[in-house]
Backbone as XML, in Angstrom:
<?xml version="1.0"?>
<chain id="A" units="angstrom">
  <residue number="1" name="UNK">
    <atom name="N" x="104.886" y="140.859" z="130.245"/>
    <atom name="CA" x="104.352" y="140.291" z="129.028"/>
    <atom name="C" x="105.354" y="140.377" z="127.879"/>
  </residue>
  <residue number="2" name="UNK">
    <atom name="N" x="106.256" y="141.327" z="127.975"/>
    <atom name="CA" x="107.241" y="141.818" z="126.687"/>
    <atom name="C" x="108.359" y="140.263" z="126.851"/>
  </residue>
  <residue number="3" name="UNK">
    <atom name="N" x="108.581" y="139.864" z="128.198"/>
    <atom name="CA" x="109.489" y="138.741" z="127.890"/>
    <atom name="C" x="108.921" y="137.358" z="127.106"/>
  </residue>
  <residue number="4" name="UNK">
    <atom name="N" x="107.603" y="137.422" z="127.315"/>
    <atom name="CA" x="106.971" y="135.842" z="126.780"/>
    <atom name="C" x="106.472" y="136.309" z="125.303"/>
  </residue>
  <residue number="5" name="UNK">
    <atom name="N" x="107.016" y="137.246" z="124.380"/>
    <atom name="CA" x="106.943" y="137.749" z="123.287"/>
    <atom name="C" x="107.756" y="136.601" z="122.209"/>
  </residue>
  <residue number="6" name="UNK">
    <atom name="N" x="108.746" y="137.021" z="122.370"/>
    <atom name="CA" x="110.217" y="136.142" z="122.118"/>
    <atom name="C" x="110.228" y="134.414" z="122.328"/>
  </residue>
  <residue number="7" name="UNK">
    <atom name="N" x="109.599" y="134.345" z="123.432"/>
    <atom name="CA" x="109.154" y="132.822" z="123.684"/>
    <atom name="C" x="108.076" y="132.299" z="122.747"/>
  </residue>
  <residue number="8" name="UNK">
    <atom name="N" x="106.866" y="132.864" z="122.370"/>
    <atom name="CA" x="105.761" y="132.866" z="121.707"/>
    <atom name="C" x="105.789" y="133.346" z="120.819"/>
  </residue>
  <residue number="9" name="UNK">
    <atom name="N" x="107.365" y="133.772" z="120.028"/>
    <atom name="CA" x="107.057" y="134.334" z="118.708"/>
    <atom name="C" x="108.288" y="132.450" z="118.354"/>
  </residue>
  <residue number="10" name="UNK">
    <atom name="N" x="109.145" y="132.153" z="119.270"/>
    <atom name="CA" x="109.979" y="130.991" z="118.930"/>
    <atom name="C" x="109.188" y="130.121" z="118.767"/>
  </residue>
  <residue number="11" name="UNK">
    <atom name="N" x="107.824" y="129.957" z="119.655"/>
    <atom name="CA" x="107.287" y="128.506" z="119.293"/>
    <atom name="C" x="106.639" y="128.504" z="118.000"/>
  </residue>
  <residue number="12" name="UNK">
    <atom name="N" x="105.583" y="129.987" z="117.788"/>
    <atom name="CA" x="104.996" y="129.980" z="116.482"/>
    <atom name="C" x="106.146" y="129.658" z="114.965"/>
  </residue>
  <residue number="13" name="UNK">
    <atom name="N" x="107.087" y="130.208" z="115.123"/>
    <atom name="CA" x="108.081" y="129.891" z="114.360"/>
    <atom name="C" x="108.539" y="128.143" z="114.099"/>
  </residue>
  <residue number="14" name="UNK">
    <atom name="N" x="108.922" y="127.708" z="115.414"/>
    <atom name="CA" x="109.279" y="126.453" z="115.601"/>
    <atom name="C" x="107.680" y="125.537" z="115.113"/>
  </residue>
  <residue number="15" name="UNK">
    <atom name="N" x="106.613" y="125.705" z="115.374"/>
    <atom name="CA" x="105.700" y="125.122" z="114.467"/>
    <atom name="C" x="105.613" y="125.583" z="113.132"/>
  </residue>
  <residue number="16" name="UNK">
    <atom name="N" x="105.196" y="126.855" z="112.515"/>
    <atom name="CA" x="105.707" y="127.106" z="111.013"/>
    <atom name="C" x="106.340" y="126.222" z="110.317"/>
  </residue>
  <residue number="17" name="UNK">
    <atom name="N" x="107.959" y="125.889" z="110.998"/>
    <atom name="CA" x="108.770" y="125.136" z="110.571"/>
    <atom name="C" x="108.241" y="123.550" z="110.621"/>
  </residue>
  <residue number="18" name="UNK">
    <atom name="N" x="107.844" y="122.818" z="111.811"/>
    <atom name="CA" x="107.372" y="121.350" z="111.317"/>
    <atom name="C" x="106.464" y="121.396" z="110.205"/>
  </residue>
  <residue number="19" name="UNK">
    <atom name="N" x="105.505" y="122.213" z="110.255"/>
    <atom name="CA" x="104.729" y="122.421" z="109.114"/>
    <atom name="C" x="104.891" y="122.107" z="107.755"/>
  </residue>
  <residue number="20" name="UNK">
    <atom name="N" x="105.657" y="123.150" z="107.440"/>
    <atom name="CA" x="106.773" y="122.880" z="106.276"/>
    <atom name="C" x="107.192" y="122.038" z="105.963"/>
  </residue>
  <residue number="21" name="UNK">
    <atom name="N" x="107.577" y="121.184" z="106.830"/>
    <atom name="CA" x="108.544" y="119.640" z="107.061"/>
    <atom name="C" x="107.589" y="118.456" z="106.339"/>
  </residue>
  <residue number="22" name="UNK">
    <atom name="N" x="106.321" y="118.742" z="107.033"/>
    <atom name="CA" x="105.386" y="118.080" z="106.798"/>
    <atom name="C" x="104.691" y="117.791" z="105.868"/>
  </residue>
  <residue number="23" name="UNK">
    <atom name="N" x="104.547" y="119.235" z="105.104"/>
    <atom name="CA" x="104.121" y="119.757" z="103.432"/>
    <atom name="C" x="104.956" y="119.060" z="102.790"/>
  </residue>
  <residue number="24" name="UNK">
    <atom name="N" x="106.817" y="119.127" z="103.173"/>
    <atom name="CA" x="107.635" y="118.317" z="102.480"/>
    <atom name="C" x="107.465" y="117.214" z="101.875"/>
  </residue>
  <residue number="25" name="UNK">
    <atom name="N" x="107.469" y="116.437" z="103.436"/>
    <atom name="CA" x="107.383" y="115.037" z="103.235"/>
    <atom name="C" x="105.965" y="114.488" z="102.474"/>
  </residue>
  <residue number="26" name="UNK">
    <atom name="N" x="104.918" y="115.346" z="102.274"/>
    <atom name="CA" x="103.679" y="114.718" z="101.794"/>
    <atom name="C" x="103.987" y="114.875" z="100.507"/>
  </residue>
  <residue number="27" name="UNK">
    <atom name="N" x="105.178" y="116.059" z="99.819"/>
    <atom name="CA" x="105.024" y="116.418" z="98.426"/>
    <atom name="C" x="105.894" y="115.459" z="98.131"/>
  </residue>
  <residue number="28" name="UNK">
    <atom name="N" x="106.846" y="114.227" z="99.164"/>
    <atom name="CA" x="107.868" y="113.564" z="98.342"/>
    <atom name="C" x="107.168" y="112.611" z="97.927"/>
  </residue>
  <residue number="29" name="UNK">
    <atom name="N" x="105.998" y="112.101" z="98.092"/>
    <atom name="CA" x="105.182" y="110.821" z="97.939"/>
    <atom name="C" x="104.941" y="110.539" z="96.551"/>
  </residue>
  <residue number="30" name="UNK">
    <atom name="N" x="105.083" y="109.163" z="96.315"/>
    <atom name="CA" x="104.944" y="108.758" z="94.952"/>
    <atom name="C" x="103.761" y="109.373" z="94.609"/>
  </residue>
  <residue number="31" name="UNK">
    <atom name="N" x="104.365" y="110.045" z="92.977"/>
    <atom name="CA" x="103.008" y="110.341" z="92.160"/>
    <atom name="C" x="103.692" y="112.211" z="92.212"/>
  </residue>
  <residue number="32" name="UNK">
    <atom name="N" x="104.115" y="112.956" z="92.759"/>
    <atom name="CA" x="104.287" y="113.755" z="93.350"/>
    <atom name="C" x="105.442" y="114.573" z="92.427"/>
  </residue>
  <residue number="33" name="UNK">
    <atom name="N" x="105.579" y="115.982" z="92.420"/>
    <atom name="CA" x="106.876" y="116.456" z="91.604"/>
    <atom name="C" x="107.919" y="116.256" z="92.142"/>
  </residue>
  <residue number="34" name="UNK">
    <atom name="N" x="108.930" y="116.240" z="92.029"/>
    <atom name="CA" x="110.480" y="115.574" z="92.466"/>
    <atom name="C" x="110.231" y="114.495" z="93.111"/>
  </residue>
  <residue number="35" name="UNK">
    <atom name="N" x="109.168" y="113.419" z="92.791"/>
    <atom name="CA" x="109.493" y="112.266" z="93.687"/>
    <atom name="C" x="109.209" y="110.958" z="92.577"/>
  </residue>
  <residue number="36" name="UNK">
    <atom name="N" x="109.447" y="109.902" z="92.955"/>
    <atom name="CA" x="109.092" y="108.782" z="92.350"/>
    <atom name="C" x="108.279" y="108.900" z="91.765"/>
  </residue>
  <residue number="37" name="UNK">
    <atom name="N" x="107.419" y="108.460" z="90.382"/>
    <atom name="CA" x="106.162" y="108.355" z="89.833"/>
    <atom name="C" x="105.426" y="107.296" z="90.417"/>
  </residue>
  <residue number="38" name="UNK">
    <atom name="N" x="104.148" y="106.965" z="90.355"/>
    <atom name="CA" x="103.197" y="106.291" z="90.714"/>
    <atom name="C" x="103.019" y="105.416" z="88.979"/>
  </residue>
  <residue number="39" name="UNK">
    <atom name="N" x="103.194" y="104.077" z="89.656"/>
    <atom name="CA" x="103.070" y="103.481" z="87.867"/>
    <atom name="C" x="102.347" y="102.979" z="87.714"/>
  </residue>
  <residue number="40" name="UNK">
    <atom name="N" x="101.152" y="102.968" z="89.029"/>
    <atom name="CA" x="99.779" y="102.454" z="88.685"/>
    <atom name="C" x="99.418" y="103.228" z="87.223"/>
  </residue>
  <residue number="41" name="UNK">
    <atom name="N" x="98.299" y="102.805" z="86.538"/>
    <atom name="CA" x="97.644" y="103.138" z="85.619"/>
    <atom name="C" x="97.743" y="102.216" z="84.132"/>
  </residue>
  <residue number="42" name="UNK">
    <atom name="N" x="97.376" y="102.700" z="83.220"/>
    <atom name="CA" x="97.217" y="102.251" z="81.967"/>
    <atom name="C" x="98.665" y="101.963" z="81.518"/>
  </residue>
  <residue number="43" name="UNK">
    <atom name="N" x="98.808" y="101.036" z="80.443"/>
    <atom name="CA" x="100.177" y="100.977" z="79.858"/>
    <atom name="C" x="99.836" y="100.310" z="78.814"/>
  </residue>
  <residue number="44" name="UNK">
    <atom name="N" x="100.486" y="100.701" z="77.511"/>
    <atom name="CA" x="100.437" y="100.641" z="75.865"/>
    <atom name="C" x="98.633" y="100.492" z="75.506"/>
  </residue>
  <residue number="45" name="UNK">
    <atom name="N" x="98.709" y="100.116" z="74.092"/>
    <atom name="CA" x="97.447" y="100.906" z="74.025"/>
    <atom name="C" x="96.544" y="99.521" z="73.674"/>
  </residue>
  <residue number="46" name="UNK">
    <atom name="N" x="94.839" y="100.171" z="74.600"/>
    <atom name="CA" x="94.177" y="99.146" z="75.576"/>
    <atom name="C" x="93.664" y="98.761" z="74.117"/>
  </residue>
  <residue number="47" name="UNK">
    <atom name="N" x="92.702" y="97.149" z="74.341"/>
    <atom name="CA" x="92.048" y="96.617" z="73.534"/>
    <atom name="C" x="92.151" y="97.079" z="71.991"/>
  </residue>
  <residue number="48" name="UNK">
    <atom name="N" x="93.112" y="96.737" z="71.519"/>
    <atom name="CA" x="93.867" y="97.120" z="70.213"/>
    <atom name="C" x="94.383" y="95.263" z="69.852"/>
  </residue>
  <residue number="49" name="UNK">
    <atom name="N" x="93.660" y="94.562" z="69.056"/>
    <atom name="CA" x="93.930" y="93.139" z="68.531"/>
    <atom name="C" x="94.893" y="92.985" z="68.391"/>
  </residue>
  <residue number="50" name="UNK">
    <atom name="N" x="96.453" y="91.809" z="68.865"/>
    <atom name="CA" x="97.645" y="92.130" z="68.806"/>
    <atom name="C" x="98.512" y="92.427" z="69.282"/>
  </residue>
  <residue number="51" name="UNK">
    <atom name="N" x="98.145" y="93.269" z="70.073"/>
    <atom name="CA" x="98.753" y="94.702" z="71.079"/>
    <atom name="C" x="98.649" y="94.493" z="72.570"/>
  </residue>
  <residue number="52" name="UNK">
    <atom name="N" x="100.087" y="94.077" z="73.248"/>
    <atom name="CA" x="100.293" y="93.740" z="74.736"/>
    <atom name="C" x="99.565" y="95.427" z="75.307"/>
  </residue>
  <residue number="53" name="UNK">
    <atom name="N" x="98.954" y="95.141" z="76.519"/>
    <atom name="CA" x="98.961" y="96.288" z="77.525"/>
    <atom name="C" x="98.317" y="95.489" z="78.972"/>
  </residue>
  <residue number="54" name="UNK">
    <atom name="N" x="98.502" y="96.647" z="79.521"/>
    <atom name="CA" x="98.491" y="96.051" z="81.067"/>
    <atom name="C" x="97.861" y="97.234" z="82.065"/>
  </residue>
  <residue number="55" name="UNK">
    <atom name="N" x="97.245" y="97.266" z="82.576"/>
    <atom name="CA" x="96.467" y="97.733" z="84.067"/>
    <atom name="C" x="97.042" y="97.668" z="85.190"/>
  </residue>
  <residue number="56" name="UNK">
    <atom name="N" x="97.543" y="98.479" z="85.945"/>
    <atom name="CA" x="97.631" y="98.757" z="87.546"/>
    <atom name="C" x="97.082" y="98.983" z="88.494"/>
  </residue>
  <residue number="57" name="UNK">
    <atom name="N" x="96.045" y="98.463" z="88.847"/>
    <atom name="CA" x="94.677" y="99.240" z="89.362"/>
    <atom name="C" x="95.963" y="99.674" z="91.108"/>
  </residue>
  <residue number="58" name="UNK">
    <atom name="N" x="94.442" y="100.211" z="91.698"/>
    <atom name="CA" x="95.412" y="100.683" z="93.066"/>
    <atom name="C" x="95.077" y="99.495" z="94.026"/>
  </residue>
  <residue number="59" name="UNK">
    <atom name="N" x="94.408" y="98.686" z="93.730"/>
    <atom name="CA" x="94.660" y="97.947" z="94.520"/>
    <atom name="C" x="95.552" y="96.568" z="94.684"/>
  </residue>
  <residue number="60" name="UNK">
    <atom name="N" x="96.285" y="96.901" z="93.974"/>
    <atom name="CA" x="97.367" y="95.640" z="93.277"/>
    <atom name="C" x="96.789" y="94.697" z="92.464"/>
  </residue>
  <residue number="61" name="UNK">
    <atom name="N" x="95.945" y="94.839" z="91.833"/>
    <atom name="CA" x="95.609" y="93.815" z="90.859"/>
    <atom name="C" x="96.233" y="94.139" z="89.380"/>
  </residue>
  <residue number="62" name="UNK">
    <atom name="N" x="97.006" y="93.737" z="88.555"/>
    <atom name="CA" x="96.933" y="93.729" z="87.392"/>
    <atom name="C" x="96.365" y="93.053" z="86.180"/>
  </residue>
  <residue number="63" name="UNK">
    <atom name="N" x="95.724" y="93.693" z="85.078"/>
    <atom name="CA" x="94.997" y="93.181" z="84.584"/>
    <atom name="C" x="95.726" y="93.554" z="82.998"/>
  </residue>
  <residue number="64" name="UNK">
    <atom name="N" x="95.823" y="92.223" z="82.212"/>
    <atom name="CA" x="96.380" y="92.698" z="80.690"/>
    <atom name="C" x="96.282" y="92.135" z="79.704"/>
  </residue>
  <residue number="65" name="UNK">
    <atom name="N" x="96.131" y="91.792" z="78.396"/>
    <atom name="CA" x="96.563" y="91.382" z="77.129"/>
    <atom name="C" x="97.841" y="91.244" z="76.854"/>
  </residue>
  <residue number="66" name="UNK">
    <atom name="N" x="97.868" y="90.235" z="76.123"/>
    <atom name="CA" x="98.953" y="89.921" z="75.114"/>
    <atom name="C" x="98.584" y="90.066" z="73.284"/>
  </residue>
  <residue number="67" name="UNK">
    <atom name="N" x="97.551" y="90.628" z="73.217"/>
    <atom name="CA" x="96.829" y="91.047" z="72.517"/>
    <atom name="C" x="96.105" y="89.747" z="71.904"/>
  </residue>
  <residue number="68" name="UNK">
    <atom name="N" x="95.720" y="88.872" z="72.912"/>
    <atom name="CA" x="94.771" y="88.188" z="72.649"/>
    <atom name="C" x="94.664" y="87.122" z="73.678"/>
  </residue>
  <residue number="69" name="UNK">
    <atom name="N" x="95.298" y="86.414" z="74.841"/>
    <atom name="CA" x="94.969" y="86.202" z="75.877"/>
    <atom name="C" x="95.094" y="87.119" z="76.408"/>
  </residue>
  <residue number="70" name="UNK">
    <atom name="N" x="94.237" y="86.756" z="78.225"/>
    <atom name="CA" x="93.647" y="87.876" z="79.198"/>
    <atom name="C" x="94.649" y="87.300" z="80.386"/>
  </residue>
  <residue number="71" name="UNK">
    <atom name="N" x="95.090" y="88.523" z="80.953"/>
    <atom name="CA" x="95.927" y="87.809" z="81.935"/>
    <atom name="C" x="94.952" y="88.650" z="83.286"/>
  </residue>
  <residue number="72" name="UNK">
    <atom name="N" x="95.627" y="87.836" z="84.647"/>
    <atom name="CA" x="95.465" y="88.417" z="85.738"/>
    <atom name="C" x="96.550" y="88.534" z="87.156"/>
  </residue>
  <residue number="73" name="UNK">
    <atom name="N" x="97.033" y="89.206" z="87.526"/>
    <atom name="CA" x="97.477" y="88.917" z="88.264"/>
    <atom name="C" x="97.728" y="89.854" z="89.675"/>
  </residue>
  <residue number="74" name="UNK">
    <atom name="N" x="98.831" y="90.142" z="90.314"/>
    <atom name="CA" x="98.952" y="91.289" z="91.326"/>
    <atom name="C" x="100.321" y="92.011" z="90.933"/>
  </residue>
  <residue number="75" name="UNK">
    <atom name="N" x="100.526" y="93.285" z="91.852"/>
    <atom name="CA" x="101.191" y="93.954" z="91.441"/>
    <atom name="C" x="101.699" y="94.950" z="92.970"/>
  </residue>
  <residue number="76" name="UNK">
    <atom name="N" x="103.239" y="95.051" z="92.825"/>
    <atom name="CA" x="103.943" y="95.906" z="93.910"/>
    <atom name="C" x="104.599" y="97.076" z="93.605"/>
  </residue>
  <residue number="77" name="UNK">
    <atom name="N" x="104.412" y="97.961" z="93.581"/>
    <atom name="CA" x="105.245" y="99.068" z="93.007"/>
    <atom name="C" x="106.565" y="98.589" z="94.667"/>
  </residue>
  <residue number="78" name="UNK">
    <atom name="N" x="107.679" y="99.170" z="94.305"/>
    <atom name="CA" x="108.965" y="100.055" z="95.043"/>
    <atom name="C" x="110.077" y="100.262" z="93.948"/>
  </residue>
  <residue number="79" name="UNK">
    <atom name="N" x="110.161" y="101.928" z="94.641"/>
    <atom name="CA" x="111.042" y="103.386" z="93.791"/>
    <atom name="C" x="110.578" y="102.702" z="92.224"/>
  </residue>
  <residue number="80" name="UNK">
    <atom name="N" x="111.071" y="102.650" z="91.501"/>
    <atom name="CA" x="110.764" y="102.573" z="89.980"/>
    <atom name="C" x="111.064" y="101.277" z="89.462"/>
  </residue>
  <residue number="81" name="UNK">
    <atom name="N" x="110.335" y="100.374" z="90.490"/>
    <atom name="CA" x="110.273" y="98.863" z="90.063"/>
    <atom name="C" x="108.977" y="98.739" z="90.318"/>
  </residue>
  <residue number="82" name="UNK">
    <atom name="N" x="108.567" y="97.298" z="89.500"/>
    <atom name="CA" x="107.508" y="96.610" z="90.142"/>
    <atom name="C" x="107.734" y="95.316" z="89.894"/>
  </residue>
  <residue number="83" name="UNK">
    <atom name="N" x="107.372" y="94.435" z="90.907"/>
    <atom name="CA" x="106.943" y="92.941" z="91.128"/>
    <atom name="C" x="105.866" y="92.806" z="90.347"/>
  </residue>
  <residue number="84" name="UNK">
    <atom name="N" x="105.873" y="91.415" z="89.885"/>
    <atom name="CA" x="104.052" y="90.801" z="89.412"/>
    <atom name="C" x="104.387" y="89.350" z="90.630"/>
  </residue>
  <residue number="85" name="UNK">
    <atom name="N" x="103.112" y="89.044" z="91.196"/>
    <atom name="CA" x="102.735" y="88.499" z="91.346"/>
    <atom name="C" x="102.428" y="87.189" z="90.307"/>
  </residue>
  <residue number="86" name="UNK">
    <atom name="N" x="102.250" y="85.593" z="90.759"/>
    <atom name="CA" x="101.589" y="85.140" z="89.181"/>
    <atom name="C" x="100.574" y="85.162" z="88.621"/>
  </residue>
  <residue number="87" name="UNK">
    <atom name="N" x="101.243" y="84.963" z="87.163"/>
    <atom name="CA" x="99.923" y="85.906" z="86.516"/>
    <atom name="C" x="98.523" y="84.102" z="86.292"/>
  </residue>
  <residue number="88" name="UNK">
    <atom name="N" x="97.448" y="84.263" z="86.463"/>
    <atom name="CA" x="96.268" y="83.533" z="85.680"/>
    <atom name="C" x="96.253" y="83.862" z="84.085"/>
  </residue>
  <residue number="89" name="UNK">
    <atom name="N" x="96.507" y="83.028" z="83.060"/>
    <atom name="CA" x="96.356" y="83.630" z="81.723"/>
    <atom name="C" x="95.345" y="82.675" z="81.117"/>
  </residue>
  <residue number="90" name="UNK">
    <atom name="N" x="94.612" y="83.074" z="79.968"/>
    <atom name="CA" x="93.759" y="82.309" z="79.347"/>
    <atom name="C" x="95.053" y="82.008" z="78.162"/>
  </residue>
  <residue number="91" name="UNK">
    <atom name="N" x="94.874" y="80.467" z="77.600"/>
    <atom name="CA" x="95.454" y="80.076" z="76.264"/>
    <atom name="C" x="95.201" y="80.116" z="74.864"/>
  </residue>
  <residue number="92" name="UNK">
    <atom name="N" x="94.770" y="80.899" z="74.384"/>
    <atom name="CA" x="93.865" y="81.184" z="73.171"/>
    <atom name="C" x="94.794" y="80.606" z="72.173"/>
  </residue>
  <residue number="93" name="UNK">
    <atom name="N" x="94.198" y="79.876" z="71.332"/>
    <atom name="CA" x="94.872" y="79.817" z="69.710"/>
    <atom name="C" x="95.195" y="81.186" z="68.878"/>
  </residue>
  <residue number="94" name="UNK">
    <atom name="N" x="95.905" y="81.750" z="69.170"/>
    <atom name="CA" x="96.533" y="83.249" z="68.616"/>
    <atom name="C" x="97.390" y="83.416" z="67.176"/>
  </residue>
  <residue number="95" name="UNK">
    <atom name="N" x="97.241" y="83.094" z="66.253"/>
    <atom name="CA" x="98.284" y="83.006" z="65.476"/>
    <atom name="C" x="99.194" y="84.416" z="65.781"/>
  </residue>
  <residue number="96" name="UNK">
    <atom name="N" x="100.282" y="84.639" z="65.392"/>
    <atom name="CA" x="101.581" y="85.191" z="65.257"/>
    <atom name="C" x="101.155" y="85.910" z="66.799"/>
  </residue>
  <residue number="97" name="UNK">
    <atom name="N" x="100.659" y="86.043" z="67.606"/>
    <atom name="CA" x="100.893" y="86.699" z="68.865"/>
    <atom name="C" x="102.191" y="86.134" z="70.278"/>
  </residue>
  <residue number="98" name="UNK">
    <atom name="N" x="102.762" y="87.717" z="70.302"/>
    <atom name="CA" x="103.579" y="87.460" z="71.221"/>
    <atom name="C" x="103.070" y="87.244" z="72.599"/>
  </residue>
  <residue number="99" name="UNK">
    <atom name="N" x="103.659" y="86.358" z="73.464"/>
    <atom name="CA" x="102.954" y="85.993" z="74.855"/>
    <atom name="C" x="103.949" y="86.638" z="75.947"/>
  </residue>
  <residue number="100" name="UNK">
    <atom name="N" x="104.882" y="87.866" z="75.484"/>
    <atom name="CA" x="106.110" y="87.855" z="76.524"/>
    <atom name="C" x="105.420" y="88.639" z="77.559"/>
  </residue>
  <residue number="101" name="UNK">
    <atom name="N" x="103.932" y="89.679" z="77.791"/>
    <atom name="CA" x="103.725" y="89.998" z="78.694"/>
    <atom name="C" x="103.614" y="89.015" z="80.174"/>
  </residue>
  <residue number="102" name="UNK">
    <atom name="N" x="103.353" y="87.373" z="79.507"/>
    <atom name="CA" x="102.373" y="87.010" z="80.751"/>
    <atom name="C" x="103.920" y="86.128" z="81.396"/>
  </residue>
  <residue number="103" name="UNK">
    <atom name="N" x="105.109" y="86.185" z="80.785"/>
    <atom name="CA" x="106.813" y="85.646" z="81.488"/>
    <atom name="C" x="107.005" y="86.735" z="82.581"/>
  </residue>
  <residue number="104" name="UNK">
    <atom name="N" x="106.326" y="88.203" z="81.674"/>
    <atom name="CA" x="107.361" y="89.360" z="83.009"/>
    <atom name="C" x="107.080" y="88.627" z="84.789"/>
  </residue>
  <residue number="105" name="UNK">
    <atom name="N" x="108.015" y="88.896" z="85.448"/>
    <atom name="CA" x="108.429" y="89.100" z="86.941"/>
    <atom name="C" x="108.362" y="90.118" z="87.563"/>
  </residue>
  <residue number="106" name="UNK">
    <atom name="N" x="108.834" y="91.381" z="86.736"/>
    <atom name="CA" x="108.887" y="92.775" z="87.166"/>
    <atom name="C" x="109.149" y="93.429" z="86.110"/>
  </residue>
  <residue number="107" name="UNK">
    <atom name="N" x="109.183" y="94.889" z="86.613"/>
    <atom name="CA" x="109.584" y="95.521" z="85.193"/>
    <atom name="C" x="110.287" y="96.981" z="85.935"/>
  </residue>
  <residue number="108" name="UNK">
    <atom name="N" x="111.135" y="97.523" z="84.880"/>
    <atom name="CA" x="111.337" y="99.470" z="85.584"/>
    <atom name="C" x="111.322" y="100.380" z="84.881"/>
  </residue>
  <residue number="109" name="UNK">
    <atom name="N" x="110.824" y="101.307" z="85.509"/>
    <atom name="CA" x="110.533" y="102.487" z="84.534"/>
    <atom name="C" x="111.706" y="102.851" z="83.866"/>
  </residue>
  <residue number="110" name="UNK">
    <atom name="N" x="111.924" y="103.514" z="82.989"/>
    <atom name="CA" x="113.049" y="103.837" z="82.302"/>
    <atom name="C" x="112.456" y="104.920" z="81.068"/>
  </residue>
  <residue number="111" name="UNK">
    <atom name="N" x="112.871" y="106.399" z="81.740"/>
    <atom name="CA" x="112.243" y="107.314" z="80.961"/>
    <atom name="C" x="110.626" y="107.147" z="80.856"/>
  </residue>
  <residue number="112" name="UNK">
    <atom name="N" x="109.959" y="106.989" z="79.282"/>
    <atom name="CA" x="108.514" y="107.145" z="79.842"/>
    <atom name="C" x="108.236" y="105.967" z="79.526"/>
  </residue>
  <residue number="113" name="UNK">
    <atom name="N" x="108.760" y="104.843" z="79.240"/>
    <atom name="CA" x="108.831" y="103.321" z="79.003"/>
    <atom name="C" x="108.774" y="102.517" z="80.496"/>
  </residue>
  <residue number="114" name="UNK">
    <atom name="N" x="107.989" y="101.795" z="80.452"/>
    <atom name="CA" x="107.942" y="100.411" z="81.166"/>
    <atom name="C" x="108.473" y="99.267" z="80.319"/>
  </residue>
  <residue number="115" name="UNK">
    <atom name="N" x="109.875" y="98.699" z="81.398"/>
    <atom name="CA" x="110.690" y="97.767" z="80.554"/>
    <atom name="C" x="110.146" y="96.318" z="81.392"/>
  </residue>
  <residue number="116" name="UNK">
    <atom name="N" x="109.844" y="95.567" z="80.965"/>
    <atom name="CA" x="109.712" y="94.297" z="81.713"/>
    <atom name="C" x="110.693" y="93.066" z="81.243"/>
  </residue>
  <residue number="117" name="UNK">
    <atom name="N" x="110.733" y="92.375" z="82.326"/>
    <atom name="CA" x="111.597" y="90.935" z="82.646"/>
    <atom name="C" x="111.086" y="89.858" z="82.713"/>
  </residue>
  <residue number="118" name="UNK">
    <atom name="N" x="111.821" y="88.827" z="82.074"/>
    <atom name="CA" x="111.598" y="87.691" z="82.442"/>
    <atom name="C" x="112.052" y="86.929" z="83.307"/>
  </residue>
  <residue number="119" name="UNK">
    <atom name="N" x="111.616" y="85.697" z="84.193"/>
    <atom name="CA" x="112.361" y="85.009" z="85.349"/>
    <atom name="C" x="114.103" y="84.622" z="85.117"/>
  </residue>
  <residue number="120" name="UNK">
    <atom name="N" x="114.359" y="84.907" z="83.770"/>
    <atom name="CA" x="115.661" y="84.378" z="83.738"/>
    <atom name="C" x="116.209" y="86.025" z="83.629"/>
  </residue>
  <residue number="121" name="UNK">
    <atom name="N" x="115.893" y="87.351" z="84.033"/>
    <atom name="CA" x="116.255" y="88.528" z="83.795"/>
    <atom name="C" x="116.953" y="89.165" z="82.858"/>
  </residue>
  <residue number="122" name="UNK">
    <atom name="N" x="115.723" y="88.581" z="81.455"/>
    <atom name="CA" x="115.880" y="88.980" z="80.387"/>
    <atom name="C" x="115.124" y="90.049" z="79.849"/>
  </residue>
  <residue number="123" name="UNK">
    <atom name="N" x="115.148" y="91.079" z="79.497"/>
    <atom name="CA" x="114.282" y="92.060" z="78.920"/>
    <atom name="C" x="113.154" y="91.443" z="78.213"/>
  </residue>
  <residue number="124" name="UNK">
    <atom name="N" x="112.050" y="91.545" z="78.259"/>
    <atom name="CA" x="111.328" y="90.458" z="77.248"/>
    <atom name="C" x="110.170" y="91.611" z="76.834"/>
  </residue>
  <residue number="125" name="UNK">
    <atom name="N" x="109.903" y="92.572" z="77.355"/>
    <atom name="CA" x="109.128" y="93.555" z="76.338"/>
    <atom name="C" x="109.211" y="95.174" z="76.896"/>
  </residue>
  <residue number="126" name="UNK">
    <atom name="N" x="108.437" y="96.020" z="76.246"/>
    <atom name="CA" x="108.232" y="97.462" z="76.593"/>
    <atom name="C" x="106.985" y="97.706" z="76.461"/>
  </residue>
  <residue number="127" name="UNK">
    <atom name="N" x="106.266" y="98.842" z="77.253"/>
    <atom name="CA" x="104.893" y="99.167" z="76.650"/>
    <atom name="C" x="105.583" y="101.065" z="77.284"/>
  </residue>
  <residue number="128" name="UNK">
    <atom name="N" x="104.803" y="101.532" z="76.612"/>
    <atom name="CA" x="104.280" y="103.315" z="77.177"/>
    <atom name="C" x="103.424" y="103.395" z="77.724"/>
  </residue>
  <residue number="129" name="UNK">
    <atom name="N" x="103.120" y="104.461" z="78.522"/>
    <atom name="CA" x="101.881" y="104.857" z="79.541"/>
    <atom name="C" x="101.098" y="105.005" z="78.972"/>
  </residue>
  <residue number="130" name="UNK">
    <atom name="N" x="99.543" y="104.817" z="78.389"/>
    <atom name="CA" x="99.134" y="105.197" z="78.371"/>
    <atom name="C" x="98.135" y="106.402" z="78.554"/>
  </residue>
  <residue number="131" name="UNK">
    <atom name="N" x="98.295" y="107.932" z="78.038"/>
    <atom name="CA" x="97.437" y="108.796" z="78.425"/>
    <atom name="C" x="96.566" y="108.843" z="77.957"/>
  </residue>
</chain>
């Protein structure tokens, strides 16, 4: 019995270790500490007259203002980008409102800013996360 000690103390060990591996890889997952952020959620501040913001739900839908049309559209996170999908916007008579949310293509995180683009890959606005 003393020889299958050593054998059965290597395997418990050798599982320990995938274990670990495993804990790893679940803690690298977006959203996670040392890993990519998750950029679903809120961004700049909601139903404020004026005031672009935008929605990430988890199921890829995005939903936003330009602070006075309603947009709709979808949404891809990869590493610290995202795709839009096209957006559906309503046309409202807005005086002085900017419309550059409903041009973005994508956008990337950058610090605690969401920078977005336009199809000609022009910077065309910023919002903050909303907490």
């Amino acid at each position: 019995m003393t020889g299958q000690a050593p054998v059965l103390r290597s395997a418990l060990l050798a599982g320990f270790v995938v274990g670990l591996t495993a804990c790893g890889a679940a803690a690298g997952s977006p959203g996670s500490s040392g890993a990519v952020a998750d950029l679903g959620g809120l961004w700049g501040v909601q139903d404020t007259e004026g005031t672009a913001s935008l929605a990430l739900d988890d199921d890829g839908t995005a939903t936003g203002t330009d602070g006075c049309n309603r947009m709709l559209g979808t949404w891809e996170q990869d590493g610290t980008q995202v795709a839009f999908g096209p957006w559906a916007v309503t046309r409202m008579a807005c005086p002085s409102v900017d419309t550059w949310l409903s041009l973005s293509v994508k956008a990337t995180l950058e610090g605690e800013n969401l920078v977005f683009v336009g199809p000609e890959g022009v910077v065309v606005g910023t919002l903050q996360r909303n907490s």
